[in-house]
N, C-alpha and C positions, 0 to 999 in steps of 0.2 A: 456314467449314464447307462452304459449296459449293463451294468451290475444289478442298478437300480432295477431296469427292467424286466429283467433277471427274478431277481428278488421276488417283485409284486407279480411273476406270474406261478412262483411259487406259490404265493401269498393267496392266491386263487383256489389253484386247485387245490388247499388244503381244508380252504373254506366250503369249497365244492362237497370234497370228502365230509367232511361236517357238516351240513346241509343233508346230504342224503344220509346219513347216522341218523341225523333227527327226523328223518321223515321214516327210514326204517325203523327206528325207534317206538314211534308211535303207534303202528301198525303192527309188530309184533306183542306191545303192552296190551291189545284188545284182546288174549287172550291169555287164560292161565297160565298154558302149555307153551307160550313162548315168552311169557314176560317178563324171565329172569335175563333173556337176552336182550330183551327190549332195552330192559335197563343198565347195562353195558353198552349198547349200543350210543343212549344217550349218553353217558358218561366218556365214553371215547370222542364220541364228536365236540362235546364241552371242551375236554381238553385241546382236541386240534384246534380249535373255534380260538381258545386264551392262546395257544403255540402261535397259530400265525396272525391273530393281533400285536403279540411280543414280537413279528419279525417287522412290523411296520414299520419305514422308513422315517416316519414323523417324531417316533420319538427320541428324544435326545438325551434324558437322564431316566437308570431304571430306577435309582432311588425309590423314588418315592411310589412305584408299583410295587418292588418288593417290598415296602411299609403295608401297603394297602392289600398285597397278599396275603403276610403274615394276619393282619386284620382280620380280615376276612375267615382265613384257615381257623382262629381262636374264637370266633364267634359261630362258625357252621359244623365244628368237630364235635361240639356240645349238643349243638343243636339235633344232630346227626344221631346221637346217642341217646334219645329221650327215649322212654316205654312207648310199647306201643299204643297203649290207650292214648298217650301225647300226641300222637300223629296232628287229628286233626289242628288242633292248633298252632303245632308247626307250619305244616302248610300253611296256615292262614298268614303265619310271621316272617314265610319264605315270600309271600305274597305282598307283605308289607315293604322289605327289604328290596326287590325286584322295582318295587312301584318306585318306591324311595330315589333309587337308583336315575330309574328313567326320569324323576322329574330334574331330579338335579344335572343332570347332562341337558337337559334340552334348556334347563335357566341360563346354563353356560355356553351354550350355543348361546340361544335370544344375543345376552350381553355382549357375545365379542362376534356378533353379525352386525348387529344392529347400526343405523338404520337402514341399513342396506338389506332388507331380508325381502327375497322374492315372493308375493301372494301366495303362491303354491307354498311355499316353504315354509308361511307363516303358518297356515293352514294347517298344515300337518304338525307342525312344529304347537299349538294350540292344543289339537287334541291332545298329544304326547304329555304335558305336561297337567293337561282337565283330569283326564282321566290319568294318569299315574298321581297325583295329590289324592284325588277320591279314594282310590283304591287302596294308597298306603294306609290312612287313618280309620277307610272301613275296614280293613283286614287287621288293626291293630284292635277297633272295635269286636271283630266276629272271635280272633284271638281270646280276649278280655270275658266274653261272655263262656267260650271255650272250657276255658280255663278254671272258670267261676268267681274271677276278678271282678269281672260287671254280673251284675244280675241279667241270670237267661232271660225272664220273664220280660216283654214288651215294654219298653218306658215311653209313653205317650202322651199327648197335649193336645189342645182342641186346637187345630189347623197346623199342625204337623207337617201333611202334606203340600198348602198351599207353601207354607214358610220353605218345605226345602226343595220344591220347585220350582220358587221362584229365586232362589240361589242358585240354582243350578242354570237357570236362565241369563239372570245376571255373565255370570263368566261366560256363558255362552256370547252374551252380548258384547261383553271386555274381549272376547277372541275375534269377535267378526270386524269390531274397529280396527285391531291391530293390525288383521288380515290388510285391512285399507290402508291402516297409518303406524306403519312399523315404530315409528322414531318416538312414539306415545309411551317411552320404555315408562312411565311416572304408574302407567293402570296395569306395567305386565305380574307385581306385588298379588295386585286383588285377584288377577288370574287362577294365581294360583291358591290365595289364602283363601276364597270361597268355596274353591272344592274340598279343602281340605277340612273346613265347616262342614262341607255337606257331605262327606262320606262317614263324617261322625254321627250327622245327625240321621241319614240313611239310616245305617247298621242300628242302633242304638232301640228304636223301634220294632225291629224286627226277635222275635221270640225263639230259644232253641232250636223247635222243632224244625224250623226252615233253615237251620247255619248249615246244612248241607248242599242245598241248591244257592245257599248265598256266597259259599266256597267256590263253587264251581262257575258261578257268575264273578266272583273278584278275580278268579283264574284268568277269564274271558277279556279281562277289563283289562290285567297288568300286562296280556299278550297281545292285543290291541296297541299297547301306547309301547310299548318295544316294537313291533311293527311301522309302529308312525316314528319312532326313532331311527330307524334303518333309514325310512327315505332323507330324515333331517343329515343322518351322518354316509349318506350315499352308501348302505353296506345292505349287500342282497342278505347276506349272510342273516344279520336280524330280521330283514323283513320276513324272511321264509319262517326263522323260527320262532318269530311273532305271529305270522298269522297261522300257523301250524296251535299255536297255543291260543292264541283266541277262538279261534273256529273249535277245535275239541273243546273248553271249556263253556261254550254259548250251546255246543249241540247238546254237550252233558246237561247243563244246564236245564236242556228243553227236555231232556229225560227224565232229569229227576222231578221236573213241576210235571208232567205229564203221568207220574207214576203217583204222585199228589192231587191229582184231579184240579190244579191248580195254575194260576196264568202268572207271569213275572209280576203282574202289578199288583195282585193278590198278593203275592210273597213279599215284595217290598213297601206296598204300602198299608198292609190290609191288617197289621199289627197281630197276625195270629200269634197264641199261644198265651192270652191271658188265663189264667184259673179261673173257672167256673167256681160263685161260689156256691150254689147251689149242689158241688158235687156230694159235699162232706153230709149235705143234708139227707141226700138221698142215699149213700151207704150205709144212713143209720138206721133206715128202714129195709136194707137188704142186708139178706146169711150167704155165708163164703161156706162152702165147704174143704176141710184143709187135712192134711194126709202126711204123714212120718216119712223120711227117708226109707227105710223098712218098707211101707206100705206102696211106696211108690216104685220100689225094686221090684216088687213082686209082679205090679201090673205091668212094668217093661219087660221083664222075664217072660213073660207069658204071651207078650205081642209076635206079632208079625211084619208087620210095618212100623216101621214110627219113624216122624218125620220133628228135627230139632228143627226149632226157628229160634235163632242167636238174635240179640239185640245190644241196645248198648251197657246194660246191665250187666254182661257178661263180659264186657270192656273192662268196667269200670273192676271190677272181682277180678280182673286178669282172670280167669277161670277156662282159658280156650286150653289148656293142656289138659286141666280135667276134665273136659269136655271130651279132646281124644281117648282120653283113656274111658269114658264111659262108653263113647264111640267102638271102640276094641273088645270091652267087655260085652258089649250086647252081640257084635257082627261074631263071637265065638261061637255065643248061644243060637248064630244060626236066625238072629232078626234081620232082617232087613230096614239100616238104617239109613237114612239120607236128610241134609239141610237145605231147609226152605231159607232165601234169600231175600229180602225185602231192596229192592234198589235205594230207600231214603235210611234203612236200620243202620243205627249208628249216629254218627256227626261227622262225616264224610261220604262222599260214594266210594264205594268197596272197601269199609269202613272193617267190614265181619269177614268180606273174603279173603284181605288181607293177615285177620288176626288167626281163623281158620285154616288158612296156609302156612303162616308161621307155625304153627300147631301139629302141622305135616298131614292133615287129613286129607287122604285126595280128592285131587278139581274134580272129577265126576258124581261124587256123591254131593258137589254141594250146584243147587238148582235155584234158576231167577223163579219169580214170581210165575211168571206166565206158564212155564215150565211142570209147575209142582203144583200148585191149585187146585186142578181138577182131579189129582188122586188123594184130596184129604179126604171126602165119602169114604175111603175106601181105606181109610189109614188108622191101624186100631189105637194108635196114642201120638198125638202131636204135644212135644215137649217141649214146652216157650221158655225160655229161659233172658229172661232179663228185658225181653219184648214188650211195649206197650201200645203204643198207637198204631202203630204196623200189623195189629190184630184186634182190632176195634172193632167188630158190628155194626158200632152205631154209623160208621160209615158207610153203610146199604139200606140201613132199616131209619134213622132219627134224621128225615131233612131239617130240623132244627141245629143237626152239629155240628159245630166248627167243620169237622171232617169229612162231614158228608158228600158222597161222589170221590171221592178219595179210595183207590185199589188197594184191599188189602191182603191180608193171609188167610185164605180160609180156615182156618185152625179151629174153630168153633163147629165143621162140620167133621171134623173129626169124631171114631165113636168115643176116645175120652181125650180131653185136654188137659194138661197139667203144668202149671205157669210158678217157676220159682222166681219168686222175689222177696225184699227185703217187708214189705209192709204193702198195702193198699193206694199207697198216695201214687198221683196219677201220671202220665208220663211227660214229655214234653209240650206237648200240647194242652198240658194242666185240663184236660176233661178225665170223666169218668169211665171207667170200660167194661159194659154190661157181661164181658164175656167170664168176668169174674166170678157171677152169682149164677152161670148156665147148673144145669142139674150135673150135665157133663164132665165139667169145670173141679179140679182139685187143683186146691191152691197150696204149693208146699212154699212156708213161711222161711226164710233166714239168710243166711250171706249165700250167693250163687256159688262161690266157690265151693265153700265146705257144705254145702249141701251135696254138689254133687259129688264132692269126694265121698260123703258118706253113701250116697245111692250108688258109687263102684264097689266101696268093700262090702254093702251089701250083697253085690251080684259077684263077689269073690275076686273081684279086680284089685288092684294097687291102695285103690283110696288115697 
């Protein structure tokens, strides 16, 4: 018995120690300059977190953990090893696997409580498993469109919203009985199978351009119902680092619809990101003006300022190395470079800082939004590269568009703009982007990569 005791107050302070890892953890990741420790941080508390779950008293054979380790290990080492353009859909799958997790421990709990489960218990023990089903099959959804498995594009039906709100009410309603009449195990099935209807039918409506704040909403969602598993398996331990992960993912969340001029029920219910098709119509009535690698060396050579704005264009071309290296070639010549940030650019939050950073460019030159805006006046070439919606116009100037009231890059008041992309078609948001045909405006056509490899050997750099 005193060992025992012994034991579990080891078992404590290990958890203790782990708990403040994840709370340091997260607080050092809010910035650059310390977020490589952040991320150690987390990772050492993970570990102590699995070390003194392995010292629990309860369990009686390791078998079948070290099965479920090895499992585990062969499915996250791959995963672990994707490019970085993969990112975000990882997350989304890390997001699916977490949900997964938590719904299948609190079924197992329900069954071997039951019907003895205290109202509080069911309560929690309800949400835990509502909201981890949703989360798993949205996030395997947001995955899927990620990916370009599902189509980005919005897939809609006339009462959408009534149909998956009143699913989502339903289990609401199957949770409130059970709340009352635990022993009803016969409806705990539908509990769960409706959410997992409705986080397909959720996602599945929603259009590229929002999987970044809908990541960061399924973050919010699968630390939530870990949270509400802490209280189910009496462990402070998850609850802290559930609600540590629900609360950054719901704030983030509020960031990114806010830097979208946009509300959660806009983003999930409001089907943005259909294709206008009106756009193709009216490019044909508008002239691009378009400029050589050559031509466009010369006018960066000659600047003073210039300000890159990365998008996910530049993702997709893997192109952030050549990007440092055009980075290098210019700061030799004595320009003054720096990267404008979009908080939504990409399909993640910190989608570019992160690819930017792998790329070794330092955190000082690269600036948020709010930050860099008010010196595009004064900026002799903002260089868009792979950018679309995130430097839109018509989101100040056309209240008819999807985007409108949406903060963007001021890039367009720059004295010249020059935007490489593959072709004219439009970006996630499928509208069209006026900022194309500015008189200002050169559009340099081809792969983002070798383009701008060819705009560094211009300037005498590597290429």
């Amino acid at each position: 018995m005193m060992t025992f005791a012994g034991s579990q107050q080891i078992i404590e302070v290990i958890y203790l120690l782990a708990s403040a890892l994840f709370i340091f953890s997260l607080k050092w990741m809010s910035s650059p300059a310390t977020a490589r420790r952040g991320v150690w941080a987390g990772e050492i508390g993970m570990v102590l977190a699995i070390a003194g779950t392995l010292l629990h008293h309860g369990i009686v054979d390791y078998k079948w953990i070290a099965v479920a380790l090895v499992l585990g290990a062969g499915i996250g080492v791959p995963l672990g090893l994707v490019q970085m353009t993969a990112v975000p859909q990882r997350t989304a799958l890390s997001h699916a696997f977490g949900a997964l997790c938590v719904t299948l421990v609190g079924t197992a709990e329900f069954y071997l409580r039951t019907p003895d489960v205290p109202r509080f218990m069911m309560a929690v023990l309800s949400m835990e498993v509502i909201l981890g089903s949703l989360t798993f099959t949205g996030s395997l959804m947001a995955a899927g469109k990620l990916q370009e498995v599902l189509p980005q594009r919005p897939l809609t039906y006339r009462g959408q919203n009534f149909v998956n709100l009143s699913l989502l009410a339903i289990s609401i309603g199957l949770a409130a009985y059970l709340v009352l009449h635990p022993g009803a195990k016969q409806l705990f099935p539908g509990m769960i199978g409706i959410p997992l209807l409705f986080g397909i039918l959720m996602v599945v409506p929603i259009g590229g351009a929002d999987m970044p704040t809908v990541i960061s909403l399924l973050n919010s969602y699968a630390g939530l119902s870990a949270a509400a598993m802490g209280f189910v398996l009496d462990s402070k331990l998850l609850i802290i680092a559930g609600a540590l992960d629900g609360s950054s993912g719901l704030i983030l969340s509020v960031i990114m619809s806010k830097a979208m001029n946009r509300s959660f029920t806009n983003v999930l219910f409001g089907a943005f990101g259909q294709v206008q098709t009106s756009a193709a119509t009216d490019q044909e009535a508008k002239t691009v003006r378009s400029a050589t690698a050559e031509e466009a060396a010369a006018i960066l050579s000659a600047a003073n300022k210039v300000v890159v704005v990365p998008g996910y264009g530049m993702a997709v071309a893997q192109a952030q190395h050549k990007v440092r290296e055009l980075y290098d070639a210019l700061s030799k010549r004595g320009v003054d470079v720096r990267f404008a940030i979009h908080p939504v650019a990409g399909r993640m939050p910190g989608h570019m800082n992160v690819l930017l950073a792998e790329a070794d460019i330092p955190y000082d030159r690269l600036l948020d939004m709010d930050e860099i805006n008010g010196d595009f006046p004064q900026t002799d070439v903002a260089l868009v590269i792979g950018a679309n919606d995130v430097t839109n116009p018509a989101a100040r100037t056309d209240a008819n568009s999807p985007i409108f009231g949406m903060p963007i890059l001021d890039v367009d008041k720059a004295r010249t703009a020059m935007v490489i992309k593959r072709g004219m078609s439009p970006g996630f948001a499928g509208i069209d982007n006026p900022l194309y045909y500015l008189d200002r405006t050169l559009m340099l056509f081809g792969d983002v990569k070798s383009f701008v490899g060819n705009i560094v050997r211009e300037l005498g750099g590597q290429g």
